[in-house]
C-alpha positions as CSV (number, residue, x, y, z in Angstrom):
1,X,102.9,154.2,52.9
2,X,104.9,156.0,55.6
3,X,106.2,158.5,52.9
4,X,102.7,159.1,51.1
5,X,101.6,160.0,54.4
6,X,104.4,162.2,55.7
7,X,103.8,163.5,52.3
8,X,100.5,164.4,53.3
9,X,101.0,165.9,56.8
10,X,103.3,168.2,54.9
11,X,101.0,169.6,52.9
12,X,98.5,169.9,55.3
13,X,100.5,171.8,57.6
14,X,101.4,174.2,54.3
15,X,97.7,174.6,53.7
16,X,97.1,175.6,57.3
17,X,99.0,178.4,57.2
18,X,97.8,179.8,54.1
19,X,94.7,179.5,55.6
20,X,95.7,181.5,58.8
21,X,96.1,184.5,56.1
22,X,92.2,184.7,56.6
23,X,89.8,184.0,59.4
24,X,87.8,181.3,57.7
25,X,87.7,179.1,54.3
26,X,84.6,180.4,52.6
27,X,82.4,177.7,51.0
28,X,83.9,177.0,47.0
29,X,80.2,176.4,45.5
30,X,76.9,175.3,45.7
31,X,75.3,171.9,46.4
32,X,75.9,169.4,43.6
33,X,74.1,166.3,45.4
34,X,70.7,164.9,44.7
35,X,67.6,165.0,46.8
36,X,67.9,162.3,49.9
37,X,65.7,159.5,49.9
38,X,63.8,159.1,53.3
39,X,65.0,155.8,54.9
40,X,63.2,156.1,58.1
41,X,61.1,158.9,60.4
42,X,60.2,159.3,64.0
43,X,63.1,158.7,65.6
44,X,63.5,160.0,69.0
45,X,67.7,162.1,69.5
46,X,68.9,159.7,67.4
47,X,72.9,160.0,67.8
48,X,75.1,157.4,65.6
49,X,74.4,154.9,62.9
50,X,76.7,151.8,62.2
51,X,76.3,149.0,59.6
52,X,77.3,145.1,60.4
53,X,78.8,143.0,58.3
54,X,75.3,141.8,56.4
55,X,74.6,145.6,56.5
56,X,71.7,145.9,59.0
57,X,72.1,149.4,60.1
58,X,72.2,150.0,64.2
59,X,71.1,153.3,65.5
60,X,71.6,155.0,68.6
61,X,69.1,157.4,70.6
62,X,70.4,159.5,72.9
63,X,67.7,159.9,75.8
64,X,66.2,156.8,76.0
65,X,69.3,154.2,75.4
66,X,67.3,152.6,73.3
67,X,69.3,150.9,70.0
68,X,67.3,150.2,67.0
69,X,68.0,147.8,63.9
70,X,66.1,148.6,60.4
71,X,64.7,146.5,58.1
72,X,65.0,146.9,54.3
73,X,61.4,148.9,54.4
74,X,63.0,151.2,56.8
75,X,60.6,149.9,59.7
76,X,62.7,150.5,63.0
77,X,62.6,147.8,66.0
78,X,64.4,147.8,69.6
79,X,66.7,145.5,70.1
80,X,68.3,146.4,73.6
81,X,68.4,149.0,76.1
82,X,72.0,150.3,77.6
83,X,71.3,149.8,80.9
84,X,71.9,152.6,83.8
85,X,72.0,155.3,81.1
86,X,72.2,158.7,82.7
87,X,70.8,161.5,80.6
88,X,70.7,165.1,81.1
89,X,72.0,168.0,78.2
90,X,73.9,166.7,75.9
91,X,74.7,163.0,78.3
92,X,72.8,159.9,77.3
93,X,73.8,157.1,74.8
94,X,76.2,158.7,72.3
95,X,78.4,156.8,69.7
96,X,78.2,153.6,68.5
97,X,80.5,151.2,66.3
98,X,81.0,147.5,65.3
99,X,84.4,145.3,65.4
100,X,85.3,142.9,62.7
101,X,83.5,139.9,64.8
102,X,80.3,141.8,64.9
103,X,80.6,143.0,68.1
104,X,78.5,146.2,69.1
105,X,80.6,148.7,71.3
106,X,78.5,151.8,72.7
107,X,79.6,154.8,74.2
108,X,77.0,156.2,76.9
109,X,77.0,157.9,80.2
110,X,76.3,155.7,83.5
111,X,75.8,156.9,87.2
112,X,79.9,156.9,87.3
113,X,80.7,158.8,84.2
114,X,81.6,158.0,80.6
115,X,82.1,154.4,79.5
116,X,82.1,152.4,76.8
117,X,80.6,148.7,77.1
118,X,80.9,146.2,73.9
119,X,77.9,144.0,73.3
120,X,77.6,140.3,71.2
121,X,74.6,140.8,69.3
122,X,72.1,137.6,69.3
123,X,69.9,136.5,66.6
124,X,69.5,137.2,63.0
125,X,68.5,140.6,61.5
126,X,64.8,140.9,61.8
127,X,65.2,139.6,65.3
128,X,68.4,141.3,66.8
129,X,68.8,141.3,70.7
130,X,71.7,142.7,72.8
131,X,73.9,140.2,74.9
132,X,75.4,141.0,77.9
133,X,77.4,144.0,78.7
134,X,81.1,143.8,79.0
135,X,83.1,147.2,80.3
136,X,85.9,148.2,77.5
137,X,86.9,151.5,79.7
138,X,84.8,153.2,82.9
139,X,84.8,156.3,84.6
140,X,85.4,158.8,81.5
141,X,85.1,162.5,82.4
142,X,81.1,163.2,82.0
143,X,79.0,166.1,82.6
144,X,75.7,167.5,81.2
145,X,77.4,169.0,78.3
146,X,80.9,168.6,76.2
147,X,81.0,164.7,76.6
148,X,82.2,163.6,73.1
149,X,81.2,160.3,72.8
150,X,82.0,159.5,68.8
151,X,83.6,155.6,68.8
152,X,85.2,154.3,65.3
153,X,87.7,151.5,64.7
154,X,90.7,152.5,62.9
155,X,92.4,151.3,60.0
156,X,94.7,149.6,62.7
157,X,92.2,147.8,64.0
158,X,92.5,149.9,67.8
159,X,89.3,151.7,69.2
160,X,89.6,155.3,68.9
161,X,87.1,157.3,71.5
162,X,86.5,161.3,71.8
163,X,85.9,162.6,75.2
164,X,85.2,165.8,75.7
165,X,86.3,168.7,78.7
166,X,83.0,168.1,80.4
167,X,83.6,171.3,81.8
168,X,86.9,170.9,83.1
169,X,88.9,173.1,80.4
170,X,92.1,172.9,82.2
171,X,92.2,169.4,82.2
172,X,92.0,169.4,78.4
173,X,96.1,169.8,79.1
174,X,96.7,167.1,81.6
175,X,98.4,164.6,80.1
176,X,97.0,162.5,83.3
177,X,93.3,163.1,82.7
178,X,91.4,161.8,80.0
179,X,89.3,165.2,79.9
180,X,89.3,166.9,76.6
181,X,91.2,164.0,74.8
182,X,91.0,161.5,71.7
183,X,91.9,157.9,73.3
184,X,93.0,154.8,71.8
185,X,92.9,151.3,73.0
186,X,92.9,147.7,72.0
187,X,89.2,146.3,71.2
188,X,89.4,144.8,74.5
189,X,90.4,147.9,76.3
190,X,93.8,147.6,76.8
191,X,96.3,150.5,76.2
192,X,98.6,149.3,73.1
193,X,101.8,149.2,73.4
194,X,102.7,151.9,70.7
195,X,100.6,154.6,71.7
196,X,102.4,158.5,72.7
197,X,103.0,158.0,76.0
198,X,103.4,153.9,77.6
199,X,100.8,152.9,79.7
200,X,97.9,156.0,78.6
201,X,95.4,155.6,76.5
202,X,95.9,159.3,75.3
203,X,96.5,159.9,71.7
204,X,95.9,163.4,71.6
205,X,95.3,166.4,73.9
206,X,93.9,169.9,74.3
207,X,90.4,169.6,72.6
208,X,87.3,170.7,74.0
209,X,84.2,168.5,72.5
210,X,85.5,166.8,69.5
211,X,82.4,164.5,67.7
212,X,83.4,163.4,64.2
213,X,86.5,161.1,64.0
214,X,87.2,159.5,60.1
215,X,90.1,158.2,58.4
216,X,91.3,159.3,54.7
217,X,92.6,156.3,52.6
218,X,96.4,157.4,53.3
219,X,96.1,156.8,56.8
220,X,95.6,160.4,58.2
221,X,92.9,160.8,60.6
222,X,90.8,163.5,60.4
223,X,88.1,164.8,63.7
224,X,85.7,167.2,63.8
225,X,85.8,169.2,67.4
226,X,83.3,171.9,69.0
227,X,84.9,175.6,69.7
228,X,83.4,177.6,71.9
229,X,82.7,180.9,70.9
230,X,84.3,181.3,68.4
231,X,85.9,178.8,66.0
232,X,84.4,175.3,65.5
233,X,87.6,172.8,63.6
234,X,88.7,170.1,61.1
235,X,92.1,169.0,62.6
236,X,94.3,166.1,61.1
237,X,95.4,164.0,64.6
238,X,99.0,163.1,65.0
239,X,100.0,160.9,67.8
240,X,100.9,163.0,70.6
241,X,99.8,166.4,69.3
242,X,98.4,169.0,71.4
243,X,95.5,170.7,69.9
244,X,95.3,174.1,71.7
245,X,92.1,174.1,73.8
246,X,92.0,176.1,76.3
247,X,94.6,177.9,75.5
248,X,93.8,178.6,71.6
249,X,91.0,178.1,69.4
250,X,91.0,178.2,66.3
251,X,94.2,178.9,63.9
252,X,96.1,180.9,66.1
253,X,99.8,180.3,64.7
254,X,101.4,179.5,68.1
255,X,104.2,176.8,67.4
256,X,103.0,174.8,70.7
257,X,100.1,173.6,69.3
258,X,98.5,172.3,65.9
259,X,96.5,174.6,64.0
260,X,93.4,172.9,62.9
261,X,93.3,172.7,58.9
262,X,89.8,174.6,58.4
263,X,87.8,176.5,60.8
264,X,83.9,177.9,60.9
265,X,82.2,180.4,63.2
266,X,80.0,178.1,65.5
267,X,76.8,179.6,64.2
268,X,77.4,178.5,61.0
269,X,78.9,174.9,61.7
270,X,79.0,172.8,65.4
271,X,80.5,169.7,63.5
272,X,79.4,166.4,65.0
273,X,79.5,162.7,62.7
274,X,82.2,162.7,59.7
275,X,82.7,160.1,56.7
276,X,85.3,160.2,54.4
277,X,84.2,158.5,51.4
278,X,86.8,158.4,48.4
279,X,88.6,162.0,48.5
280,X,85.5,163.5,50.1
281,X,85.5,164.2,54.1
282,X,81.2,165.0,54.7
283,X,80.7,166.7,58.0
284,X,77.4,166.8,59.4
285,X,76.5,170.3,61.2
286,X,74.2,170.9,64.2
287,X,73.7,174.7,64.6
288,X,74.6,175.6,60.9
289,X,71.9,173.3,59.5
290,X,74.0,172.4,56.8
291,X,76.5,169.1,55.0
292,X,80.0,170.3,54.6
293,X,82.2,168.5,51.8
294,X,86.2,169.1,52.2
295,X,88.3,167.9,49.8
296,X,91.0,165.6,51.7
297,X,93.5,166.5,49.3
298,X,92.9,170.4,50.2
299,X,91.1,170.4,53.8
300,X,91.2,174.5,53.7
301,X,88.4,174.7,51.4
302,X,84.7,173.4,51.6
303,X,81.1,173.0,49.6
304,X,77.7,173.5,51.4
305,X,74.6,171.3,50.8
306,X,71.3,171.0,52.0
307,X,71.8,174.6,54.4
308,X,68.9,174.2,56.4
309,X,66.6,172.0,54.4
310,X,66.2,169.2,56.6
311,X,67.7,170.9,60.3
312,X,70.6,169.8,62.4
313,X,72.5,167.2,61.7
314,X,74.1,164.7,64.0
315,X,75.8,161.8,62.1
316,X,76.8,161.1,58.3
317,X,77.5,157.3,57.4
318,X,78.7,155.4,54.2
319,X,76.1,152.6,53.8
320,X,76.9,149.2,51.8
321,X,75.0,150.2,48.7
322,X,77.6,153.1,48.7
323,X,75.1,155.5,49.4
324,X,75.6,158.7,51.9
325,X,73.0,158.5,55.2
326,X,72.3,161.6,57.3
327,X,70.7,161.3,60.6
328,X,69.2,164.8,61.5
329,X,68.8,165.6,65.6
330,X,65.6,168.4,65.5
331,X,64.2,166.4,68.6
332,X,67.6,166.7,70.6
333,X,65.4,169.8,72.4
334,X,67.3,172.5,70.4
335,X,66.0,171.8,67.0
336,X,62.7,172.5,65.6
337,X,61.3,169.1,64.7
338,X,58.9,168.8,61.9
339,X,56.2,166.2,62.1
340,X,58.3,163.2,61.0
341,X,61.5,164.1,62.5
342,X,64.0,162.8,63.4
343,X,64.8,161.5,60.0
344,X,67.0,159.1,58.3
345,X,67.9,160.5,55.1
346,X,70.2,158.9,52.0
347,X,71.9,160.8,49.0
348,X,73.4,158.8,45.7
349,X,76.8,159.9,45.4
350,X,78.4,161.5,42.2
351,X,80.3,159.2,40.1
């Protein structure tokens, strides 16, 4: 396994420097997905969607803190407030995800900064409440903007968390500051005990709002990450890599830091929630209004769907019926919501 995926890394750092030959991977042809299905409407900044175990999907909404369960009719209930969530720009309840036990863990900003709490869930589905908070990690960088805040479990079974610069872009290079990082603990918080550097939680550095973390089958984790100006980026994360910002951004061939693998102006992307689902990496796309498909086996090239059909979009999920669901964000305050945004949508996957 540890071949296949050196293997891999190879490759990916040959395909990123073809890439640098030009500024950015042009899409490689047009939509060939379905229609969605509606699964649900009138949601309210919804921001991540998880599935348990019985596959009762969990969804977060930013500005209230409110997480709701859904039913198979698509009928949406509140099960639990985070409490002490401080909203304002792009703050608020962010990322959500599940541990093998069931457990809920959600990523939101409180009165001290950044945190991430875990939750036992009581009750059946249908009925769903939210025990009592327990702290996994406190006092993560916040600020009104560039907050990260995607959560996923690893193939590893370790917590992986993005935390953006909030504003501090020279602490996206402090190795002692969890500004502009992606972190990795134990489920209970812990640092383990083969991460880069003994005793941080830091697995990599120098990003500025990275939003979409997803593993490919091999092993090799893939994350989306905000630019600023003027490259938005799919990186691969290596343990202990140094991604640039805010120094570089973008492919910028300088042997201190890892290129990212594809790039897109930020017009035409702002990457948030990513699923890799077979050889496929979907990337979900706030400004550009659009679903990106990479090929994990050639991350330099990329397929557009849906370009503005159904607005931003925040998260991309595999449900259990092996369906594709898109959460769109039109009523984050800089979309344009239609009347029965935001939406829940679901595409059948080609064979």
């Amino acid at each position: 396994m540890k071949a296949v995926r050196t293997r891999r890394i190879l490759g990916l750092l040959l395909a990123v420097a073809l890439a640098a030959c030009t500024p950015e991977a042009a899409p490689t042809g047009s939509s060939q997905l379905g229609t969605p299905a509606v699964i649900t409407t009138g949601l309210a900044a919804p921001w991540s969607v998880v599935f348990l175990s019985g596959g009762t999907p969990l969804i977060s909404q930013r500005d209230d803190g409110e997480i709701l369960e859904l039913d198979g009719a698509g009928r949406s209930r509140v099960i639990g407030t985070v409490a002490d969530v401080e909203h304002s720009g792009e703050s608020g309840l962010l990322g959500l995800a599940v541990d093998d036990q069931d457990r809920l863990y959600a990523y939101s900003t409180g009165r001290t900064g950044n945190r991430i709490q875990r939750y036992p869930l009581t009750g059946e589905p249908g009925s769903l409440g939210l025990g009592p908070a327990e702290s996994i990690i406190e006092d993560l960088p916040s600020a009104s903007y560039h907050d990260g805040g995607r959560i996923a479990f690893g193939p590893d079974g370790m917590l992986y968390a993005t935390v953006g610069d909030a504003g501090q872009r020279e602490a996206a290079q402090d190795p002692a500051s969890l500004a502009g990082k992606i972190i990795r603990l134990t489920p209970d918080g812990d640092v383990p005990a083969d991460n880069p550097s003994p005793g941080s939680p830091v697995y990599s550095l120098g990003h500025r709002n990275p939003q979409g973390l997803a593993w490919a089958a091999d092993g090799t984790l893939f994350a989306a990450e905000f630019g600023q100006d003027t490259w938005d980026e799919l990186n691969v994360i290596t343990p202990g890599a140094n991604y640039g910002w805010p120094v570089v951004e973008g492919i910028a061939g300088d042997g201190r830091y890892v290129d990212p693998v594809q790039q897109w102006r930020p017009a035409d992307a702002s990457p948030s929630g990513i699923a890799i689902i077979g050889e496929t990496i979907f990337v979900a796309n706030l400004r550009g209004r659009v679903l990106r498909t990479v090929p994990v086996g050639d991350p330099t090239t990329s397929t557009s769907h849906y370009a503005g059909d159904y607005g931003r979009l925040r998260d991309v999920a595999r449900a259990p019926d092996g369906r594709l669901w898109l959460i769109t964000n039109n009523t984050d305050g800089r979309g344009s919501p239609g009347p029965d945004d935001d939406r829940v949508l679901a595409v059948d996957l080609p064979d």
